[in-house]
C-alpha positions, -999 to +999 in steps of 0.1 A: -469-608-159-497-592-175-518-616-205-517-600-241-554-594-254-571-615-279-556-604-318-585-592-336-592-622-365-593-592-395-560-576-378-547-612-387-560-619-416-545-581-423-511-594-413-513-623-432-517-603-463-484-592-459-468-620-452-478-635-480-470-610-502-432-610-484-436-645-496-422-643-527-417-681-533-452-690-517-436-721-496-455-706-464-418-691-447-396-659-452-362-668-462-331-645-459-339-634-487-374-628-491-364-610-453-340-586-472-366-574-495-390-570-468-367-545-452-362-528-481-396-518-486-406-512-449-376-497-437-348-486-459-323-471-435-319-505-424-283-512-424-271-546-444-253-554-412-282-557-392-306-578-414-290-608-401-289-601-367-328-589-370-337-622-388-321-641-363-339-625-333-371-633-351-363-671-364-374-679-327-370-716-339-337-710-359-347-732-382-334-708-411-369-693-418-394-667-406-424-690-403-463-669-403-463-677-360-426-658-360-438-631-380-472-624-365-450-617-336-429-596-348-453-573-372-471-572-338-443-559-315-440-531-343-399-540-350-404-531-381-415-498-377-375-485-363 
């Protein structure tokens, strides 16, 4: 198994942005929701029946939320690009 490289600390702060701005309530986590919205925006074919599934796969924790680690993660892996 091969080791990921080190994350650039501006590509971070970068990603952060975004979170934060997905954010909408500013509690530092991505709610069902705030995750709905994000979809709309980034990738509008998305079908309704999959934004659960997707938030699930990315609520590592399944703690109900998309916590900054989670979606790091994720922006990283470029799921949201599909």
């Amino acid at each position: 198994m091969s080791e990921q490289a080190p994350i650039d600390e501006s590509k971070v702060a970068e990603i952060r942005k975004e979170f934060e701005f997905f954010d909408r309530d500013k509690n530092g986590q991505i709610d069902l929701q705030e995750f709905i919205e994000l979809l709309t925006i980034l990738s509008p074919k998305t079908k309704a029946s999959h934004v659960k599934e997707g938030f699930s796969l990315i609520d590592k924790n399944d703690d109900g939320f998309i916590d900054f680690d989670e979606f790091l993660k994720w922006w990283l892996e470029g799921w949201w690009e599909y």
